[in-house]
VOZA-237287 format. One line per 2 residues: their letters; for each residue y, x, z negated of N, C-alpha, C. Coordinates in Angstrom, 3 decimals. Layout:
BEGIN
A> Y X Z Y X Z Y X Z ~ ... .
This chain:
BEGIN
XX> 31.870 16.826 -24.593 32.062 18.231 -24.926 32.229 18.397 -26.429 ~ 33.131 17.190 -27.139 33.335 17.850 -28.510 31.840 17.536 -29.313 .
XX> 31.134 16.787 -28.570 29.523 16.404 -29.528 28.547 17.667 -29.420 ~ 28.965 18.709 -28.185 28.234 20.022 -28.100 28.613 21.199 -28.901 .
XX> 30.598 20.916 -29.432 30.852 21.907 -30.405 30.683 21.621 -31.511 ~ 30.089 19.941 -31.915 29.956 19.826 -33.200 28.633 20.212 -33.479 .
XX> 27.833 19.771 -32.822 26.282 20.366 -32.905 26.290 21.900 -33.242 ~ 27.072 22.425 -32.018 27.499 24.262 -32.577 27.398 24.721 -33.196 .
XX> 28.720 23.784 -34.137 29.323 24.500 -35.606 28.369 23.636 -36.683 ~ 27.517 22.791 -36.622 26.620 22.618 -37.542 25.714 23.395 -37.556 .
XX> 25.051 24.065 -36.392 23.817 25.110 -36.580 24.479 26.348 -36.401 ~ 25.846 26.596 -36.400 26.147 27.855 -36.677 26.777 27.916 -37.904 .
XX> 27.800 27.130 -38.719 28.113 26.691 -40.323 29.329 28.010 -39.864 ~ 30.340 27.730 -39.089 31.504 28.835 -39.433 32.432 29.106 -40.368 .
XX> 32.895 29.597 -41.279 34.058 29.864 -41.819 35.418 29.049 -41.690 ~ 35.807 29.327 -40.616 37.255 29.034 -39.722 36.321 28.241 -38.352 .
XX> 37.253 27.594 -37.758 37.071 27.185 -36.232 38.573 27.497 -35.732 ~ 38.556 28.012 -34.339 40.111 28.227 -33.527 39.952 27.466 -32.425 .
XX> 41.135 26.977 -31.510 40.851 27.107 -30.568 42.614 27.084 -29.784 ~ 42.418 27.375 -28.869 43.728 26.852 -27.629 43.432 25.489 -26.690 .
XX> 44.541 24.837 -26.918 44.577 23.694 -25.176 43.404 22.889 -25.789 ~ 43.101 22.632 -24.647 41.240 22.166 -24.809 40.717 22.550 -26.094 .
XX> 40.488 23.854 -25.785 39.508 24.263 -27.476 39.904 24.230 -28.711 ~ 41.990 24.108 -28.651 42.114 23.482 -30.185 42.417 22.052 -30.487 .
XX> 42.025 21.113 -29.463 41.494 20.090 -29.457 39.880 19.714 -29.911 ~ 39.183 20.526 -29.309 37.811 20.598 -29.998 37.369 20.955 -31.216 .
XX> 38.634 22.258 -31.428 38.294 22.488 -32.924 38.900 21.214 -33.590 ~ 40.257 20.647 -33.560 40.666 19.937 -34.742 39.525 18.631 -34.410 .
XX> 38.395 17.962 -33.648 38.052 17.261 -33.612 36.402 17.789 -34.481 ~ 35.741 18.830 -34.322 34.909 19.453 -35.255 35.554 19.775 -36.250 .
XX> 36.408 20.270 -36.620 37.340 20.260 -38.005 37.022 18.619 -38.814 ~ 37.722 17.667 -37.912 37.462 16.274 -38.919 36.281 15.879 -39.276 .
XX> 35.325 16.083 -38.618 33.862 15.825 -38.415 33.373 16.662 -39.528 ~ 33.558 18.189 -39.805 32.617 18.826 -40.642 33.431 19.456 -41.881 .
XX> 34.080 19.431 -42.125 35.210 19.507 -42.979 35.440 21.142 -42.851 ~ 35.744 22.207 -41.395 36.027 23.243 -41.449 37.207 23.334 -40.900 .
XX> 37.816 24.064 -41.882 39.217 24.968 -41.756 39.592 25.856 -40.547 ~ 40.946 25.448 -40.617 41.514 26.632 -38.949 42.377 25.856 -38.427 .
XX> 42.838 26.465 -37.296 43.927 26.403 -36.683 43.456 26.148 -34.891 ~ 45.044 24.839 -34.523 44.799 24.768 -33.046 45.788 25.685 -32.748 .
XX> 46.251 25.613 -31.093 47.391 26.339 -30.637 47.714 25.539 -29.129 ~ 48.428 24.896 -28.978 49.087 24.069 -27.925 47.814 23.290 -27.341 .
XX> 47.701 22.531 -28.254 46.494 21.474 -27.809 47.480 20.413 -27.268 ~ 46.271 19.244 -27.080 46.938 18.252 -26.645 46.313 17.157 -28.251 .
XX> 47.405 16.269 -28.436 46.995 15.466 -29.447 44.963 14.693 -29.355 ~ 44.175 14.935 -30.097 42.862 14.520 -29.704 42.736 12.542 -29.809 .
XX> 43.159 12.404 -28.425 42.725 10.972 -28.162 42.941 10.627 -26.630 ~ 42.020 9.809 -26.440 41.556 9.621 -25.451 43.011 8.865 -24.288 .
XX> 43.111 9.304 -23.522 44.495 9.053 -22.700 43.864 7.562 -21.731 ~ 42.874 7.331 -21.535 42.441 6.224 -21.289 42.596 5.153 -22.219 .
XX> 41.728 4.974 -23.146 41.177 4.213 -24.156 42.617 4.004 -25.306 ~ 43.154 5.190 -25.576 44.090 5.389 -26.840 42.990 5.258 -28.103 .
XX> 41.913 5.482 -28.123 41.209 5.721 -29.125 41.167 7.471 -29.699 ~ 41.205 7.606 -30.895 41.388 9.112 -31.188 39.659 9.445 -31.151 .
XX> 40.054 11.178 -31.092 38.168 11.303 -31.562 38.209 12.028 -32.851 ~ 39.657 12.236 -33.551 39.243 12.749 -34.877 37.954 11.598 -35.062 .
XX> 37.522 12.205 -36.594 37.020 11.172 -37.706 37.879 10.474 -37.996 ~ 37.915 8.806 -37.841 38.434 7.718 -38.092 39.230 7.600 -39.498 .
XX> 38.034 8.026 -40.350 38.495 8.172 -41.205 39.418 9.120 -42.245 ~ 40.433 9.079 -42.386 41.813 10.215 -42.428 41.376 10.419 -43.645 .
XX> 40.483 9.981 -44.798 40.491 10.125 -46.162 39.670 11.239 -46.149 ~ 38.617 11.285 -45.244 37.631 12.931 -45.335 38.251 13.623 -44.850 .
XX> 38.976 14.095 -43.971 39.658 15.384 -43.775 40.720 15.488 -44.919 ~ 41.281 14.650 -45.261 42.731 14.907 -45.987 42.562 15.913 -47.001 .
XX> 43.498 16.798 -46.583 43.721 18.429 -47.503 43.046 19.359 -47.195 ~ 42.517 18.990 -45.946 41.942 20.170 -44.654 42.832 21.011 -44.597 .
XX> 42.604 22.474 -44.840 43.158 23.299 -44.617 43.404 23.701 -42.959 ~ 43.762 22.958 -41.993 43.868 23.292 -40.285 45.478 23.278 -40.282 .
XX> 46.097 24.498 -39.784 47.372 24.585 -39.670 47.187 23.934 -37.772 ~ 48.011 23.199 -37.047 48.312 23.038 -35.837 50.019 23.812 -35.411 .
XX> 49.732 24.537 -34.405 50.984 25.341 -34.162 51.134 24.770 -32.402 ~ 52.365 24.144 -32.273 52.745 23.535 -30.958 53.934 23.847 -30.502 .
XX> 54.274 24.226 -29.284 55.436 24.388 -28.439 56.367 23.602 -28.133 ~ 57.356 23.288 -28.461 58.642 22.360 -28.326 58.394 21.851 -26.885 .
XX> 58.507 22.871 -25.753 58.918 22.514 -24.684 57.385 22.574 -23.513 ~ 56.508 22.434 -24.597 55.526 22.593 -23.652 54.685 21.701 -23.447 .
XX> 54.318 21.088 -22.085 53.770 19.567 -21.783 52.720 19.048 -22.402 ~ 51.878 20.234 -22.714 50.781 19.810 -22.930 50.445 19.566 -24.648 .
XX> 51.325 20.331 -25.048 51.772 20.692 -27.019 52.379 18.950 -26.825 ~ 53.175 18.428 -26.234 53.700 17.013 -26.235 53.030 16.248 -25.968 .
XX> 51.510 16.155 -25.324 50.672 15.192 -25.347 49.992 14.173 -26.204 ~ 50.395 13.507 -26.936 49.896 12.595 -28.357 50.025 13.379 -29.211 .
XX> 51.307 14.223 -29.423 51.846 15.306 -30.904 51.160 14.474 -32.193 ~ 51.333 13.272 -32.598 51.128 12.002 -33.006 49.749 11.908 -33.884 .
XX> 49.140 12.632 -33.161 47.496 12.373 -33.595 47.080 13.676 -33.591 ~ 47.686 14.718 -34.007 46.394 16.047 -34.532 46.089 15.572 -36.042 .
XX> 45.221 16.354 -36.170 44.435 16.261 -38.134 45.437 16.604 -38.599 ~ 46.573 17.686 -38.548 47.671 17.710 -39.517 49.068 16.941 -39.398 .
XX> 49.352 15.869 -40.031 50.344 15.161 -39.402 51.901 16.103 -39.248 ~ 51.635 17.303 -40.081 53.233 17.758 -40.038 52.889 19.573 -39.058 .
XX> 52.313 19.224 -37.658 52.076 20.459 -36.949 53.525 21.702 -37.444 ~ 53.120 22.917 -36.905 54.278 23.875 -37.241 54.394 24.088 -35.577 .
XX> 56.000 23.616 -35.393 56.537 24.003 -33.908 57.400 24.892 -33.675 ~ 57.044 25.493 -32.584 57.922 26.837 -31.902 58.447 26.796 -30.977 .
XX> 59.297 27.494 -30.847 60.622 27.332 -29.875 60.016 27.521 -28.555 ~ 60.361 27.630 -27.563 59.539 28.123 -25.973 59.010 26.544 -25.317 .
XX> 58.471 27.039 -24.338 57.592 26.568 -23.328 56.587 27.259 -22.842 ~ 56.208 27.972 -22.833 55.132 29.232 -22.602 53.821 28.307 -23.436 .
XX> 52.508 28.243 -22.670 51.616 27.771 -22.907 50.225 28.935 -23.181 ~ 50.912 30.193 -23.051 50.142 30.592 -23.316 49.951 31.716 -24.637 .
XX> 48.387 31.525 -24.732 48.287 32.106 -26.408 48.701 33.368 -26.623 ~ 48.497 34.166 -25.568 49.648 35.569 -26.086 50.665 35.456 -26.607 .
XX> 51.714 34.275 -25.766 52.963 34.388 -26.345 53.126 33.593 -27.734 ~ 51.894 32.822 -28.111 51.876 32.144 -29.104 51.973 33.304 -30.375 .
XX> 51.283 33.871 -30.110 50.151 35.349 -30.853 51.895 36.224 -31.221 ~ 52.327 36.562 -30.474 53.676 37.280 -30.637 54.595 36.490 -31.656 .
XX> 55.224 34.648 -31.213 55.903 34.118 -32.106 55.721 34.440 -33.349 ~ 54.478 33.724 -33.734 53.890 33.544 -35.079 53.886 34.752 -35.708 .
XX> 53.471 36.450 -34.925 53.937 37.505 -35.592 55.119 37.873 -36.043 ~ 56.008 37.705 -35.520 57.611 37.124 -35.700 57.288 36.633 -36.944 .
XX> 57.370 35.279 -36.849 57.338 34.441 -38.114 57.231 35.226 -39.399 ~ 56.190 35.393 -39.031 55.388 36.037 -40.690 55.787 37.091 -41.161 .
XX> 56.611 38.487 -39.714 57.414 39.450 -40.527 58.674 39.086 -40.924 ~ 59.289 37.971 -40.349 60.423 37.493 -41.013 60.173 36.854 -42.358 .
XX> 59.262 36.542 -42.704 59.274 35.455 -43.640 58.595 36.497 -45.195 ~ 58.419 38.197 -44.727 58.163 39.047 -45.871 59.217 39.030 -46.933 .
């Protein structure tokens, strides 16, 4: 799957890449691959739960200073899955368990009017 979003975002050339769960697993794994910017939201760390092989790009020196913020849930199973291995080693975590991106969408609005 992530070799069909990288193909994607090479013949589409996006700006940003997003994704949730799954898809901000795909993005931060097309993120390392093509050097595009953006954000996950309660992914699971990108590596293989079989193998323990990651599918970033191996190499940490081409992404490094990727602009991809990762935003993960304290209490949420799937945000705790290989925390360890997203493209940004210092994710931004939020309080809850709620897995889903609405309530993500609300925190982070929080955040940012507190932080005017």
């Amino acid at each position: 799957i992530c070799d069909i979003a990288t193909a994607a975002a090479q013949e589409i050339k996006p700006d940003y890449i997003v994704g949730h769960s799954l898809g901000g697993l795909m993005a931060e794994v097309v993120a390392s691959l093509l050097l595009i910017p953006g954000f996950s939201f309660n992914a699971p760390g990108p590596v293989s739960l079989i193998t323990e092989s990651p599918f970033l790009n191996t190499d940490k020196a081409h992404y490094k200073g990727l602009k991809f913020e990762v935003h993960l849930r304290k209490d949420d199973p799937v945000s705790n899955t290989n925390e360890e291995w997203h493209i940004n080693p210092t994710p931004i975590w939020h309080e809850g368990y709620s897995h889903h991106m609405d309530d993500m969408a609300i925190d982070i609005q929080k955040d940012m009017a507190s932080n005017k």
